[in-house]
py3Dmol code that shows the C-alpha trace and the ligand (Angstrom):
import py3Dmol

protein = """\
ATOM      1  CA  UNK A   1    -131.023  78.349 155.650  1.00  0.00           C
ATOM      2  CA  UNK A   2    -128.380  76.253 157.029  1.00  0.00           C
ATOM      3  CA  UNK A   3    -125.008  77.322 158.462  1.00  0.00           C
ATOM      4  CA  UNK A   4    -121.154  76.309 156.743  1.00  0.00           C
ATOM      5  CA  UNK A   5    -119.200  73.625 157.878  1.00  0.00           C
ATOM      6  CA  UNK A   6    -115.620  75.004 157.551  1.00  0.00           C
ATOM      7  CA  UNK A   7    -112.834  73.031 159.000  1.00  0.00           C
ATOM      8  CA  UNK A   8    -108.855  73.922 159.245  1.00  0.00           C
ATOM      9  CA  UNK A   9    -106.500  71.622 158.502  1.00  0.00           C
ATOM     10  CA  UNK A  10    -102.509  71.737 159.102  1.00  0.00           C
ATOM     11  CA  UNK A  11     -99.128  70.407 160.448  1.00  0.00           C
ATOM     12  CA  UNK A  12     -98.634  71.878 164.139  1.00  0.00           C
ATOM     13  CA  UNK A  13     -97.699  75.498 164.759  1.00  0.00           C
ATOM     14  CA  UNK A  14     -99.263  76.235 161.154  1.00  0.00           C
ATOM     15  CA  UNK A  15    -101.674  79.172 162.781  1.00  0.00           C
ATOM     16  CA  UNK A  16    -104.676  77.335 162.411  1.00  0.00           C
ATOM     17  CA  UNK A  17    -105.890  78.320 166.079  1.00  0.00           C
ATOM     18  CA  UNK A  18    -104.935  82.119 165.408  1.00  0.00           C
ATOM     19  CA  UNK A  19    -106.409  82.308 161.849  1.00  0.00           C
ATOM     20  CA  UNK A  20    -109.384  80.132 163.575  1.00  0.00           C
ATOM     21  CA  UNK A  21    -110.311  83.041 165.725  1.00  0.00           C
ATOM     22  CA  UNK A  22    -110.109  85.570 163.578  1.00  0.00           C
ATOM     23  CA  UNK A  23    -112.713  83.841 160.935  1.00  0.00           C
ATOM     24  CA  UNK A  24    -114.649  83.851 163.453  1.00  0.00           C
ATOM     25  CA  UNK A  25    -114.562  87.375 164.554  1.00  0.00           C
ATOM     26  CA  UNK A  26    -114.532  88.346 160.694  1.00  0.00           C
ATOM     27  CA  UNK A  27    -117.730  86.090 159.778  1.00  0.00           C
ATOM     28  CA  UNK A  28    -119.382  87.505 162.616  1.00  0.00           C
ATOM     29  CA  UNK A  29    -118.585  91.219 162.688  1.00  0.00           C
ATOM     30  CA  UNK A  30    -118.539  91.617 158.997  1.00  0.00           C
ATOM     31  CA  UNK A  31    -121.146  89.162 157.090  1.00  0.00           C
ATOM     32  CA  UNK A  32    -122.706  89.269 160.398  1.00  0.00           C
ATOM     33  CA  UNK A  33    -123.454  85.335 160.801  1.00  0.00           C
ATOM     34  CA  UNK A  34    -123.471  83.731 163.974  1.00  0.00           C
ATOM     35  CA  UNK A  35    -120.478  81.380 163.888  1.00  0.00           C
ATOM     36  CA  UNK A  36    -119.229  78.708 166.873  1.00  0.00           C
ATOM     37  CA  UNK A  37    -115.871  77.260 167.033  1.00  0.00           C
ATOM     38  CA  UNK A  38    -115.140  73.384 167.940  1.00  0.00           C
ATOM     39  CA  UNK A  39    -111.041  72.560 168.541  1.00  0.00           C
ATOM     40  CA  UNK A  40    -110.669  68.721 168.016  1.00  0.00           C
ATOM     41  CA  UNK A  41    -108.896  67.100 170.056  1.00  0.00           C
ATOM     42  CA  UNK A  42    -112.278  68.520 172.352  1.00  0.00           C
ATOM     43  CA  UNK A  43    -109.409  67.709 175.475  1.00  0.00           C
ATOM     44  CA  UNK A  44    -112.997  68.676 177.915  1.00  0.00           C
ATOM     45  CA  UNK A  45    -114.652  65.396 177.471  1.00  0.00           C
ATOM     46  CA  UNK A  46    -114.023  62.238 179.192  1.00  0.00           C
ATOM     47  CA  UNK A  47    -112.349  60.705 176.119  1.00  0.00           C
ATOM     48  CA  UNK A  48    -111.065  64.266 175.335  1.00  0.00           C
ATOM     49  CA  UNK A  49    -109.045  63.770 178.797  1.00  0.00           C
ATOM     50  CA  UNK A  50    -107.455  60.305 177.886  1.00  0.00           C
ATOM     51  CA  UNK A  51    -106.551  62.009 174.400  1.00  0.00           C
ATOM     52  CA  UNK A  52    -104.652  64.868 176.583  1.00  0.00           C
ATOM     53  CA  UNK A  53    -102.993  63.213 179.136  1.00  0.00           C
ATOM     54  CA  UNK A  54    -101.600  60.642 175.965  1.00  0.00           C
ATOM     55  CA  UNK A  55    -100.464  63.897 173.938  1.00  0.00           C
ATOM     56  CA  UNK A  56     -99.099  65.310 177.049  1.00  0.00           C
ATOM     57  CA  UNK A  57     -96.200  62.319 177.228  1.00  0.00           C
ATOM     58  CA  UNK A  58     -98.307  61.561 180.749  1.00  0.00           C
ATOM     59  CA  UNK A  59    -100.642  57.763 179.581  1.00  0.00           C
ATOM     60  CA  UNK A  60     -99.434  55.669 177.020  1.00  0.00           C
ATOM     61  CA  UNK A  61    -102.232  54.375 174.372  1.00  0.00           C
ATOM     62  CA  UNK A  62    -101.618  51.860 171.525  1.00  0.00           C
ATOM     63  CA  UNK A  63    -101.342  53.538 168.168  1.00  0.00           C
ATOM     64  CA  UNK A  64    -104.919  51.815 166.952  1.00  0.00           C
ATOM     65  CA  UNK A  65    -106.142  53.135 170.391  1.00  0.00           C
ATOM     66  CA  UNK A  66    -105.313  56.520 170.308  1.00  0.00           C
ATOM     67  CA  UNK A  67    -106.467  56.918 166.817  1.00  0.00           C
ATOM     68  CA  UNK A  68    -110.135  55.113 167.819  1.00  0.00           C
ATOM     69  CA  UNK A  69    -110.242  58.077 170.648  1.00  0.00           C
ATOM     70  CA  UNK A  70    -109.373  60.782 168.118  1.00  0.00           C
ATOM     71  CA  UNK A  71    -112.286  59.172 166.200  1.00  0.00           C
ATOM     72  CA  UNK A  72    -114.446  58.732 169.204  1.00  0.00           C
ATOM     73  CA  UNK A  73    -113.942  62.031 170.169  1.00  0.00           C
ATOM     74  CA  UNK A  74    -115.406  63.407 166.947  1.00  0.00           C
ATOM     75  CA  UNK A  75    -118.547  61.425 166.944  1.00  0.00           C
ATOM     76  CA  UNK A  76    -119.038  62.874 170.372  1.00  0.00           C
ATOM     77  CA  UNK A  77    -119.713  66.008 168.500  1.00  0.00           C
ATOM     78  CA  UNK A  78    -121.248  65.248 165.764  1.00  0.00           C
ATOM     79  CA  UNK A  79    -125.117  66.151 167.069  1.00  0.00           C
ATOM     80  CA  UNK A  80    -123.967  69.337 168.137  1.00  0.00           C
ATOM     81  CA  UNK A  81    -122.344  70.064 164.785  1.00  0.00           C
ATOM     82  CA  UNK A  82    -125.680  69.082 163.086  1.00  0.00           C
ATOM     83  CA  UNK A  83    -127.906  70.871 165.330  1.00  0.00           C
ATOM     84  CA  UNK A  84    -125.534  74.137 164.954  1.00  0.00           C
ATOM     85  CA  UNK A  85    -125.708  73.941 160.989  1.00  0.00           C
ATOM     86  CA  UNK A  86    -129.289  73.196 160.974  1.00  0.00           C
ATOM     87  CA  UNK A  87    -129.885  76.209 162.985  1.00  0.00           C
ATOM     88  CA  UNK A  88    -128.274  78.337 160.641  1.00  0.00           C
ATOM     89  CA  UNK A  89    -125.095  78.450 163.026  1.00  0.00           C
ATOM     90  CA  UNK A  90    -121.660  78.712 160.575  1.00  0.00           C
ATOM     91  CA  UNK A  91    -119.230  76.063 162.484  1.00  0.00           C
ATOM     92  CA  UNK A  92    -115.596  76.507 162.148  1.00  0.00           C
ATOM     93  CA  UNK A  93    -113.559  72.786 163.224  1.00  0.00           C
ATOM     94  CA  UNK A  94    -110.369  73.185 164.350  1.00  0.00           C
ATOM     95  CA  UNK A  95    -108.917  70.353 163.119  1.00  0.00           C
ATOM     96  CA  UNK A  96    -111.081  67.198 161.884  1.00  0.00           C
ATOM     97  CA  UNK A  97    -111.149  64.249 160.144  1.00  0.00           C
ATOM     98  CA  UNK A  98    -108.270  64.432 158.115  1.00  0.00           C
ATOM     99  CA  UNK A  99    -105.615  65.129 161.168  1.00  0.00           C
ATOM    100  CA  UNK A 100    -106.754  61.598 161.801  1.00  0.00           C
ATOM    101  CA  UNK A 101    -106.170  59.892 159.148  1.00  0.00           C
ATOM    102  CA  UNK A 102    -102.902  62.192 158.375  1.00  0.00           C
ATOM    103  CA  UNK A 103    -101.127  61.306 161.758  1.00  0.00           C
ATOM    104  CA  UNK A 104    -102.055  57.845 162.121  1.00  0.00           C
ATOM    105  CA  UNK A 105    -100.702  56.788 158.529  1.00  0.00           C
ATOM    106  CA  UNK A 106     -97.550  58.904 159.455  1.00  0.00           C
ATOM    107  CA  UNK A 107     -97.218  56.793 162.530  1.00  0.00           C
ATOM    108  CA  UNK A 108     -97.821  53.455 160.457  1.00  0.00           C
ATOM    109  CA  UNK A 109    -101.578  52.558 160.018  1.00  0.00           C
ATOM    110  CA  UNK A 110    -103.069  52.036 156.653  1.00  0.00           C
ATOM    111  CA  UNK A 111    -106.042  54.775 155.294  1.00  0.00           C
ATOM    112  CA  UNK A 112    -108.806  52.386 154.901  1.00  0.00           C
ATOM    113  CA  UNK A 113    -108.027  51.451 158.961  1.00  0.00           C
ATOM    114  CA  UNK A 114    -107.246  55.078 159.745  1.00  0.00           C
ATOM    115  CA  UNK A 115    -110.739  56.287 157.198  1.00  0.00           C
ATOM    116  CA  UNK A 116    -112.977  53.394 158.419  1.00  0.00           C
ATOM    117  CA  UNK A 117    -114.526  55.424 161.476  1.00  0.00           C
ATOM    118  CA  UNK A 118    -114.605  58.935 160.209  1.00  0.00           C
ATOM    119  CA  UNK A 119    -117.563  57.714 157.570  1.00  0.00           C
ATOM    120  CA  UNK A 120    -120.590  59.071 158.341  1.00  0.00           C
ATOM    121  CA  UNK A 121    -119.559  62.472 159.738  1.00  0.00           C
ATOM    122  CA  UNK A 122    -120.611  65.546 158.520  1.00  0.00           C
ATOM    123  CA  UNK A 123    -118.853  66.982 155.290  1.00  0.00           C
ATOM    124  CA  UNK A 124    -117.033  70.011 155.620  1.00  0.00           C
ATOM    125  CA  UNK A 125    -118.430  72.975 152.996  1.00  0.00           C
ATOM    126  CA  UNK A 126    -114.777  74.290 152.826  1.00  0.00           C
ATOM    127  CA  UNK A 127    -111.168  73.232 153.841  1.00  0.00           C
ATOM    128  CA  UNK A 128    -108.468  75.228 154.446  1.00  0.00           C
ATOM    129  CA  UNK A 129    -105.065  73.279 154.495  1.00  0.00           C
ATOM    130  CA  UNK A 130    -102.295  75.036 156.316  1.00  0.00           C
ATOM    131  CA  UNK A 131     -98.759  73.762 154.993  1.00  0.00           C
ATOM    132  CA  UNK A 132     -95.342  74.830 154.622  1.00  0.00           C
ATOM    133  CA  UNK A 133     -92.935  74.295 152.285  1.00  0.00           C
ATOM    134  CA  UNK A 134     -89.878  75.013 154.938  1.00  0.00           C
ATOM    135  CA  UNK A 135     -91.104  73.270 157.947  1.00  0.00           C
ATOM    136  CA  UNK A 136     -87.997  74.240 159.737  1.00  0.00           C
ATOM    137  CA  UNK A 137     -89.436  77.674 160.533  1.00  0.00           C
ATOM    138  CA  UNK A 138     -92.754  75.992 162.025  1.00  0.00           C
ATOM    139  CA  UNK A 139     -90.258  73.713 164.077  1.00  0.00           C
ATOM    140  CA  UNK A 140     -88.740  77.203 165.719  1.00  0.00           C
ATOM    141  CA  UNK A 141     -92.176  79.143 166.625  1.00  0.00           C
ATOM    142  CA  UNK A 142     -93.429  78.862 170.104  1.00  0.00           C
ATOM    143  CA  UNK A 143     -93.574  75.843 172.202  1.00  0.00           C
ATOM    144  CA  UNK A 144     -92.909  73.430 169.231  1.00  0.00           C
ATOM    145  CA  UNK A 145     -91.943  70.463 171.291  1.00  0.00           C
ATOM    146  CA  UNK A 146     -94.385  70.594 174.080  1.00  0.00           C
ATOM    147  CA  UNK A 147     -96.560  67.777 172.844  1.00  0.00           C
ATOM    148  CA  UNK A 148     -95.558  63.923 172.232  1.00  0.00           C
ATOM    149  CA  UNK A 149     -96.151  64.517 168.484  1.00  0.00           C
ATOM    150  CA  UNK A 150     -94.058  67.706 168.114  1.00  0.00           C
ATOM    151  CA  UNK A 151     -91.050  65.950 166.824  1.00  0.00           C
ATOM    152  CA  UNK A 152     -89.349  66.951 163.040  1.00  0.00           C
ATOM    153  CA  UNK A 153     -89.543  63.419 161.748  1.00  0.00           C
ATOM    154  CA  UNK A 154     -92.812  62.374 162.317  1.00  0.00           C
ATOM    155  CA  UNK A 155     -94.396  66.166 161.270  1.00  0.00           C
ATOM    156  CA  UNK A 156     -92.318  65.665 158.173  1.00  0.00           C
ATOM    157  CA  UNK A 157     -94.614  62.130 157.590  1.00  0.00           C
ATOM    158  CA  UNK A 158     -97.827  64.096 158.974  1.00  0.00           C
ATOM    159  CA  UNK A 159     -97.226  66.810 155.978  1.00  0.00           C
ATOM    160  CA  UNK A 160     -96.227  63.796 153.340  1.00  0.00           C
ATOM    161  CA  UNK A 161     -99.205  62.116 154.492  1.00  0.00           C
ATOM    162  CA  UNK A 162    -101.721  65.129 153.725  1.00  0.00           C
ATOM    163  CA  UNK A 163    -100.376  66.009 150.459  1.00  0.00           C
ATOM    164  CA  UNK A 164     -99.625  62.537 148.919  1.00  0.00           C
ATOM    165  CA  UNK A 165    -103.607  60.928 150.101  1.00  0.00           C
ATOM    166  CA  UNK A 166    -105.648  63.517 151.543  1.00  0.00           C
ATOM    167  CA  UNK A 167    -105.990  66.662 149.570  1.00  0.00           C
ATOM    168  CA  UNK A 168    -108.366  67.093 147.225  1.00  0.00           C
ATOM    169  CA  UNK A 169    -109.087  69.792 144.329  1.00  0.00           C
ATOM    170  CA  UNK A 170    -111.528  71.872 146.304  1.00  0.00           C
ATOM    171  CA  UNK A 171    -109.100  72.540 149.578  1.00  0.00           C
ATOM    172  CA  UNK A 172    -107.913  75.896 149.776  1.00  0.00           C
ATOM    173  CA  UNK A 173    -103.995  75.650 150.216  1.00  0.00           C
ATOM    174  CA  UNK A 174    -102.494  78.432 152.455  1.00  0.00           C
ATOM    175  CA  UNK A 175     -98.852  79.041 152.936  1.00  0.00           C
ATOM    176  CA  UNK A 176     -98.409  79.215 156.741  1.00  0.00           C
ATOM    177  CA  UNK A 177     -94.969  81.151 156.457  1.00  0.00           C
ATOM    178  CA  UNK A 178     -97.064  83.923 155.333  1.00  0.00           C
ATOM    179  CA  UNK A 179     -97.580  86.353 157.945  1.00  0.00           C
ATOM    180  CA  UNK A 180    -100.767  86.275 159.797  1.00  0.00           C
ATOM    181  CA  UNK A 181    -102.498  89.186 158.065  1.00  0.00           C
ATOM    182  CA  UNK A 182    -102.070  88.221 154.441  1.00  0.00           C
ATOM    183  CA  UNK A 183    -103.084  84.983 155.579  1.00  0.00           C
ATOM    184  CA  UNK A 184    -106.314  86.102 157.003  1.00  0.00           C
ATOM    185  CA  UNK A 185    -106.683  88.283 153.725  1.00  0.00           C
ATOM    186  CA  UNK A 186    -106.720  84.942 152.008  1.00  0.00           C
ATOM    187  CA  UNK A 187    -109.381  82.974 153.994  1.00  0.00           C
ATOM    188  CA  UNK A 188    -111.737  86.014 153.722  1.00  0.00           C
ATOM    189  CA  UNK A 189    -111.950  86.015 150.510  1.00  0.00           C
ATOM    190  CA  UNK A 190    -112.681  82.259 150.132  1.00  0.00           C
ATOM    191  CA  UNK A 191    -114.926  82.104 153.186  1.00  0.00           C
ATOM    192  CA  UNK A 192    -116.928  84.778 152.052  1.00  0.00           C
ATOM    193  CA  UNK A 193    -117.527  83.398 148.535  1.00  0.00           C
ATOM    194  CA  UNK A 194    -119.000  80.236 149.999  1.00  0.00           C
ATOM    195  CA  UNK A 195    -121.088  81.953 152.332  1.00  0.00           C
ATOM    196  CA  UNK A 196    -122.577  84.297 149.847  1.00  0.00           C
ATOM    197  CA  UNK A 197    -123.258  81.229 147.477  1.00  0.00           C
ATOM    198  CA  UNK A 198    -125.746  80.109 150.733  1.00  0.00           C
ATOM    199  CA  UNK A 199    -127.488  82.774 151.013  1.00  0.00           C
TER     200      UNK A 199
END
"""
ligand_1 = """\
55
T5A
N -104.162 64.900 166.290
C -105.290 65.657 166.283
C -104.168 63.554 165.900
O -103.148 62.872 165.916
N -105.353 62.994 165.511
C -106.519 63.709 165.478
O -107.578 63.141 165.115
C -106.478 65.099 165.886
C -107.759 65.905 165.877
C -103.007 68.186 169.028
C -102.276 67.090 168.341
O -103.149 66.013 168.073
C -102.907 65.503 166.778
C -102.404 66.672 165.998
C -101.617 67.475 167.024
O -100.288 67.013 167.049
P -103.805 70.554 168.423
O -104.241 70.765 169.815
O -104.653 71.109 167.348
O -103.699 68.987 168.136
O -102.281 70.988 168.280
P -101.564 71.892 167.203
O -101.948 71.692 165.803
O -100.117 71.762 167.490
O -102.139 73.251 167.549
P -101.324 74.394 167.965
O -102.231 75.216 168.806
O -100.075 73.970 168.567
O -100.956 75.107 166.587
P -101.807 75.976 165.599
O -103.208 76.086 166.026
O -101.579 75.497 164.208
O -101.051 77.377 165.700
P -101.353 78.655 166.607
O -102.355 79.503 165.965
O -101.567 78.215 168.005
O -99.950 79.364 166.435
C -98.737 78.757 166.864
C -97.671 79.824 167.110
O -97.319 80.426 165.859
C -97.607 81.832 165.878
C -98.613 82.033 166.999
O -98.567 83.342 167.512
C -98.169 80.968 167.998
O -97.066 81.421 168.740
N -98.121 82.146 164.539
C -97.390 82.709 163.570
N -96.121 83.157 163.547
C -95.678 83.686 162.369
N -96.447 83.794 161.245
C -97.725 83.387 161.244
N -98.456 83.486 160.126
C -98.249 82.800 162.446
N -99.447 82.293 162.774
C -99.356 81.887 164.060
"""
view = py3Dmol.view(width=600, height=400)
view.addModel(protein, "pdb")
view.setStyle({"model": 0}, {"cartoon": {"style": "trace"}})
view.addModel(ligand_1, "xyz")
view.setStyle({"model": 1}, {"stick": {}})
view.zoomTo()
view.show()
């Protein structure tokens, strides 16, 4: 039986990393499936480097550039995500995809460019979309501002961009201003609904 492909979505600061981790620990230690996490950008890689050093403020990349390395950097992983699913492995992304496209088209490329070289990746079993409705609060949680794309006006295109082309019937929407337990309540009662229906 194959593993899930579960990947969180979001504007920055949303929790995804924190509500990331504790999937994990909750598909593990309570429906007792092994379960590997993958945060894209992967900032280990060669590519993964270039991507940090541009998000850092510290290289500059063209816009078409740095979105090809975001894409680049995906494919890098895409045997490993494979191999992990076909093994039975549940893999939770951090991040996929649709931050691509979302960030790109809020910093001025079209979504056929920006969708072009995600096709052909493996298609998440669930999405969770973390959003808020008052992004001012996400702007004032910790070290908002470190990165080049931690800036108001462009995460206010990132979030128009997601909602107005990306989101789709079947992603689970999750209000990020939430505190972190009732948003973990939420997720485990999706996530373990899919994985039951594998079994
Ligand atoms: N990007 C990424 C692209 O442009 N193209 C791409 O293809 C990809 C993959 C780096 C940047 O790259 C862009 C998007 C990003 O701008 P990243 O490393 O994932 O991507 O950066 P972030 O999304 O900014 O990740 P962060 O780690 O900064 O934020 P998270 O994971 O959303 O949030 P988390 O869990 O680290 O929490 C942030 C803070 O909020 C608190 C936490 O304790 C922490 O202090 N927090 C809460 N506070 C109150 N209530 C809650 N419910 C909270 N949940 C967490």
């Amino acid at each position: 039986m194959r593993g899930i492909l579960n990947c969180f979505e979001g504007l920055d600061r949303t929790g995804k990393s924190t509500q990331v981790q504790l999937t994990k620990e909750f598909i593990e230690n309570q429906l007792l499936k092994p379960t590997v996490v993958i945060r894209l950008p992967d900032r280990t890689t060669p590519i993964g480097q270039q991507i940090n050093s541009f998000l850092q403020g510290t290289s500059n990349l063209s816009i078409e550039l740095s979105h090809l390395l975001f894409s680049a950097n995906r494919w890098e992983l895409k045997d490993k995500i494979e191999k992990l699913i076909s093994q039975g492995v549940n893999v939770i992304l951090d991040r996929y995809s649709y931050s691509g496209i979302a960030y790109s088209m809020a910093r001025g490329l079209e979504y056929q460019w920006c969708s072009a070289p995600e096709n052909g990746l493996p298609k998440p079993d669930i999405i969770f979309y973390l959003t808020a409705n008052d992004q001012e609060k996400l702007f004032q949680r910790g070290e908002f501002g470190n990165e080049i794309f931690e800036v108001p006006e462009l995460q206010r295109k990132v979030k128009q961009m997601y909602e107005n082309n990306l989101i789709e019937d079947d992603w689970i929407v999750i209000n990020a201003l939430e505190n972190i337990e009732f948003v973990q309540t939420e997720i485990r009662k999706k996530i373990t609904i899919v994985i039951n229906n594998f079994d």
